[in-house]
Backbone as a printed PyTorch tensor [residue, N CA C, xyz], in Angstrom:
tensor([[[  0.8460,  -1.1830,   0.0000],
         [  0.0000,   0.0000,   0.0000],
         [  0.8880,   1.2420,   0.0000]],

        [[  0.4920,   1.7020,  -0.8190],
         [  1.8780,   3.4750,  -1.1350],
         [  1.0780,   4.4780,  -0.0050]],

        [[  2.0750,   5.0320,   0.7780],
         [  1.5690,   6.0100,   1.5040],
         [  0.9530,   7.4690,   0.7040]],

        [[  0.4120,   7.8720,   1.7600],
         [ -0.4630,   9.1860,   0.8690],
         [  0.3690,  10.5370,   1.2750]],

        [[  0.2510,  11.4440,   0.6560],
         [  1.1130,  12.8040,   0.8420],
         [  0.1800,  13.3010,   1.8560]],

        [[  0.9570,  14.4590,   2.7740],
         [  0.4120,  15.5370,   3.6000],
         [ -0.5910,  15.9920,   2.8200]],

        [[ -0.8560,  16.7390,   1.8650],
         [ -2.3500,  17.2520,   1.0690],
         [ -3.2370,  16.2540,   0.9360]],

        [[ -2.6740,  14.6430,   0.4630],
         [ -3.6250,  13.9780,   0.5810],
         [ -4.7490,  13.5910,   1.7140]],

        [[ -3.4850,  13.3880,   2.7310],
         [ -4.0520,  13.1510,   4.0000],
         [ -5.1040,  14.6360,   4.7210]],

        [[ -4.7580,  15.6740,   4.1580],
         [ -5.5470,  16.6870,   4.7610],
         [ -7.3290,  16.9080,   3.3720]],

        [[ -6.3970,  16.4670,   2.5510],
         [ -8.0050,  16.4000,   1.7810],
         [ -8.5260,  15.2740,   2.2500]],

        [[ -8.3750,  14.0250,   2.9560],
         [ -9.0690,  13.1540,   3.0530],
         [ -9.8020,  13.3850,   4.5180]],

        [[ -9.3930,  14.1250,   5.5560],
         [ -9.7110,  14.5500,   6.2380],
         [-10.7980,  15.8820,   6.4490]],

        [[-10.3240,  16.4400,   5.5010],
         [-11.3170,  17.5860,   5.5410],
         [-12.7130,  17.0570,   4.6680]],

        [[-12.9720,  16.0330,   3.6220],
         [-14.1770,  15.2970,   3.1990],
         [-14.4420,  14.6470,   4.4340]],

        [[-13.8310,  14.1000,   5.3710],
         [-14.3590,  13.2810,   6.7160],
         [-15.3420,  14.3480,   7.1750]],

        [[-14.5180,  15.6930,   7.6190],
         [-15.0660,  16.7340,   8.2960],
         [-16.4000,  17.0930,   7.9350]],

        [[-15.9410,  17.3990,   6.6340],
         [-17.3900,  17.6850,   5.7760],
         [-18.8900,  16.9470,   5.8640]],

        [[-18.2820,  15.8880,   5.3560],
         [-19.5430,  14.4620,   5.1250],
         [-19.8450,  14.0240,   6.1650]],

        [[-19.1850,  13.9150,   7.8940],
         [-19.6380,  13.1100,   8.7880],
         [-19.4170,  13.9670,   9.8930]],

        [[-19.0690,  14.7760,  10.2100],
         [-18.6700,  16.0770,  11.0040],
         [-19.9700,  16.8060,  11.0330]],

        [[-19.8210,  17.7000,   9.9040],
         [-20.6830,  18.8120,   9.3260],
         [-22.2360,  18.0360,   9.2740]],

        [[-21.9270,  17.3280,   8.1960],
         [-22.8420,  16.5360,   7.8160],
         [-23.5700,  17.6520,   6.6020]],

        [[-22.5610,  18.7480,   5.7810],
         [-22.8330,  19.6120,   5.0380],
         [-23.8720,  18.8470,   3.8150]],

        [[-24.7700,  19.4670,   3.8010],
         [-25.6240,  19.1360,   2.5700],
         [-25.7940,  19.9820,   1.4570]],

        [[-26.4480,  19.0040,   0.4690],
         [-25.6540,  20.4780,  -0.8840],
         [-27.0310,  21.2590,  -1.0620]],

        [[-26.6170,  22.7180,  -1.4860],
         [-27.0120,  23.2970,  -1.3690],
         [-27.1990,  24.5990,   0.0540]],

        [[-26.4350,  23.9490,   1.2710],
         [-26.1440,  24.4970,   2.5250],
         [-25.1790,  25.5790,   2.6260]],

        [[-24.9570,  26.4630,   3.3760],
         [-24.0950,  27.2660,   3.6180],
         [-22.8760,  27.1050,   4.4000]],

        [[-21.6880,  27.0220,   4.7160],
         [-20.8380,  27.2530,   5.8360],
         [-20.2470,  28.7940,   6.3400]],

        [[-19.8460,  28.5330,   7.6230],
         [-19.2290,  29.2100,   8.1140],
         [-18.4990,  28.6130,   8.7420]],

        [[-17.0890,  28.9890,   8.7450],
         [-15.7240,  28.6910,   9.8520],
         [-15.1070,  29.7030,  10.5760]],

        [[-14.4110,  29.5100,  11.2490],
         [-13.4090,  30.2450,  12.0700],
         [-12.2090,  29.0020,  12.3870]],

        [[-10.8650,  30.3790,  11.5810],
         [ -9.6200,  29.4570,  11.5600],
         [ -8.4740,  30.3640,  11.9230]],

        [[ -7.8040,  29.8670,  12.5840],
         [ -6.3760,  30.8720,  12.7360],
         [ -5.3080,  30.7830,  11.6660]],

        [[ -5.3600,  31.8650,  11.4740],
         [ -4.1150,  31.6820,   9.9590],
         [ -3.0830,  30.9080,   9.7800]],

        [[ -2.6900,  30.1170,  11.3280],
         [ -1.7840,  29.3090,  11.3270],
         [ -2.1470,  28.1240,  10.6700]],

        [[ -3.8410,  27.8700,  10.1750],
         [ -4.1400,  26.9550,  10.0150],
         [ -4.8960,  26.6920,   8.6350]],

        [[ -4.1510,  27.6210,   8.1220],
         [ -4.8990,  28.0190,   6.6950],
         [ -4.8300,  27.0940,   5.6210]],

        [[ -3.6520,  26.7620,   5.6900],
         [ -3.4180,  24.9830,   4.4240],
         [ -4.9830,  24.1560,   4.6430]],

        [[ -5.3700,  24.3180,   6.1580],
         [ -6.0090,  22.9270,   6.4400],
         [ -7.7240,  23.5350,   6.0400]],

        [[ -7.6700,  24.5460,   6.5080],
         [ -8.7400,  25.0940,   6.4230],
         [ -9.0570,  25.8020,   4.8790]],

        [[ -8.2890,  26.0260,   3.9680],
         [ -8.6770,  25.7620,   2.4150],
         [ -9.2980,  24.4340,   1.8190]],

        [[ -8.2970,  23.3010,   2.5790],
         [ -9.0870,  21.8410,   2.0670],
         [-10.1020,  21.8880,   2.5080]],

        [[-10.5180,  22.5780,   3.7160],
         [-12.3840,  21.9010,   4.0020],
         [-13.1000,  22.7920,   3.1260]],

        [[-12.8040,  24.1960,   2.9040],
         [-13.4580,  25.1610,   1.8130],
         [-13.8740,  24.1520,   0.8050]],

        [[-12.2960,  23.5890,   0.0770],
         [-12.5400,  22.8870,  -1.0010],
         [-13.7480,  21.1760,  -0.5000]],

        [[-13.2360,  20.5650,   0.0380],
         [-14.2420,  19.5580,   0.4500],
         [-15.7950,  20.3490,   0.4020]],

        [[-16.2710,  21.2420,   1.1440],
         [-17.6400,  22.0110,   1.2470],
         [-18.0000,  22.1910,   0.1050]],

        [[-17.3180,  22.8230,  -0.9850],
         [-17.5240,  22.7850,  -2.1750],
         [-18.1150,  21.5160,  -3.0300]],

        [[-16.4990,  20.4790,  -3.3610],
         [-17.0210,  19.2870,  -3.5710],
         [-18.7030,  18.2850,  -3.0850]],

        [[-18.8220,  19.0030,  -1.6130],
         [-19.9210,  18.4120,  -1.5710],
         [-21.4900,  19.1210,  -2.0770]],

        [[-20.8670,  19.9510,  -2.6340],
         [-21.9410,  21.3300,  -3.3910],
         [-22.6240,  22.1920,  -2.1900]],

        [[-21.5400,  22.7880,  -1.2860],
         [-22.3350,  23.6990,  -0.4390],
         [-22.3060,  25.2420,  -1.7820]],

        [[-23.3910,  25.9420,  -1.1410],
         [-23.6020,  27.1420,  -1.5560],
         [-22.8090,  28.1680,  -1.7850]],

        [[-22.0960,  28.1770,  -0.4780],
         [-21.5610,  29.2820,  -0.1670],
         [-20.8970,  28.8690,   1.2320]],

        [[-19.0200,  29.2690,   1.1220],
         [-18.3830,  29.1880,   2.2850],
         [-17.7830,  30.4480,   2.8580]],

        [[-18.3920,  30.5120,   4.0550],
         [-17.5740,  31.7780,   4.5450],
         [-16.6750,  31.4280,   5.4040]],

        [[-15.2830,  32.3300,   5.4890],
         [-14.0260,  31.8940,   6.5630],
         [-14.1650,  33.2280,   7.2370]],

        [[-14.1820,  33.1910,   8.6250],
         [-13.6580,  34.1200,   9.3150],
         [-12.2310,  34.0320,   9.3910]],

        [[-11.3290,  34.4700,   9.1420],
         [ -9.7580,  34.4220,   9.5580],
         [ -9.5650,  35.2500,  11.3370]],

        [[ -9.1290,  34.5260,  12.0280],
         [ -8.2890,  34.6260,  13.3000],
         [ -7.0170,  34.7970,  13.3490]],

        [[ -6.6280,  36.1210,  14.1750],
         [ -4.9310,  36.2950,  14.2630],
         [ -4.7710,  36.2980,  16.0450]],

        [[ -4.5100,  35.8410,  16.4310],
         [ -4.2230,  35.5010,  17.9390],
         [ -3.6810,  36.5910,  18.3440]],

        [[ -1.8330,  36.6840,  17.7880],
         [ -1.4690,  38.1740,  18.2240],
         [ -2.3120,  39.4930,  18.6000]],

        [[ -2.7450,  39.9910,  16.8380],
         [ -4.0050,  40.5920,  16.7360],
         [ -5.2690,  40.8920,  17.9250]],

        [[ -5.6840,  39.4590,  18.3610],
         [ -6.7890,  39.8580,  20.0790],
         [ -6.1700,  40.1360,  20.8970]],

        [[ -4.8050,  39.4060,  20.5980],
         [ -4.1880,  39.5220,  21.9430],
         [ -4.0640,  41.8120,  22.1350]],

        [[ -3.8640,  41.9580,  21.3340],
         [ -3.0880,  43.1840,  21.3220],
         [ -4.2140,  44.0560,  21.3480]],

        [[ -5.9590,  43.8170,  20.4180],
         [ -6.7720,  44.6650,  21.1460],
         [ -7.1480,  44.1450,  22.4690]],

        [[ -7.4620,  43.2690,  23.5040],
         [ -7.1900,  42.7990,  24.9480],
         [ -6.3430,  43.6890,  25.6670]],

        [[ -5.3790,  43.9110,  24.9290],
         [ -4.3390,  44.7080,  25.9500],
         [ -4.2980,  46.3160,  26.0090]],

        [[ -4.6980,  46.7880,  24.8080],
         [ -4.4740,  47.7920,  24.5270],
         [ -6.3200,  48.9970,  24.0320]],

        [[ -6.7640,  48.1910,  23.8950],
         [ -7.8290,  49.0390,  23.4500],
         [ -8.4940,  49.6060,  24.9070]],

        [[ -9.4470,  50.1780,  24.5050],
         [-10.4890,  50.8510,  26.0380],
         [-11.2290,  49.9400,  25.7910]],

        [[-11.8070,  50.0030,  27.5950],
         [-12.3820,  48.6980,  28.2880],
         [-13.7330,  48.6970,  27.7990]],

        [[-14.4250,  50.2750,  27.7550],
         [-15.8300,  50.2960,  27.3370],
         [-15.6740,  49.7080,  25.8550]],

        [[-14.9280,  49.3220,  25.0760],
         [-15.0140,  49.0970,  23.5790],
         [-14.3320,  47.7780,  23.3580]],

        [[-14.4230,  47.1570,  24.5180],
         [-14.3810,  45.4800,  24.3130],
         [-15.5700,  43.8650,  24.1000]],

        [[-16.6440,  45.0940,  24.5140],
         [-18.0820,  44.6300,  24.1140],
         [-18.5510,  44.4950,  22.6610]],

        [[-17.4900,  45.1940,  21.5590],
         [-18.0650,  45.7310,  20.5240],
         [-17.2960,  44.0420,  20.0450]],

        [[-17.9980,  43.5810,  18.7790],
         [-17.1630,  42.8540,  17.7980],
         [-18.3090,  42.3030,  16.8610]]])
């Protein structure tokens, strides 16, 4: 049995996600939230969502630094807002 590449293994995973996870049906919408560190992985499920004929995928992108730094630095009354 020939082993499978890193992309393979993350496309085969992200159709897991999709089809038995999600349980995305076609014609459905997504939404995610991913940290940019994790963006390779989180394009394959875009693409999987697709493949399974969702509608429409939306990604929120997450930067950790980024909260971290409004957390620290912004005013307190304007941490309610997002």
């Amino acid at each position: 049995m020939s082993e499978r590449t890193l992309d393979e293994q993350k496309a085969l995973y992200a159709e897991l996600l999709i089809k038995l996870g999600v349980n995305l049906q076609p014609g459905q919408c997504l939404r995610l939230s991913s940290e940019l560190e994790h963006a390779d992985f989180t394009r394959a499920v875009v693409v999987a969502a697709y493949l399974a004929r969702a509608r429409y995928v939306q990604v929120d992108w997450l930067d950790s630094p980024v909260t971290r730094d409004r957390l620290l630095y912004s005013e307190e009354e304007y941490l309610d807002t997002y």
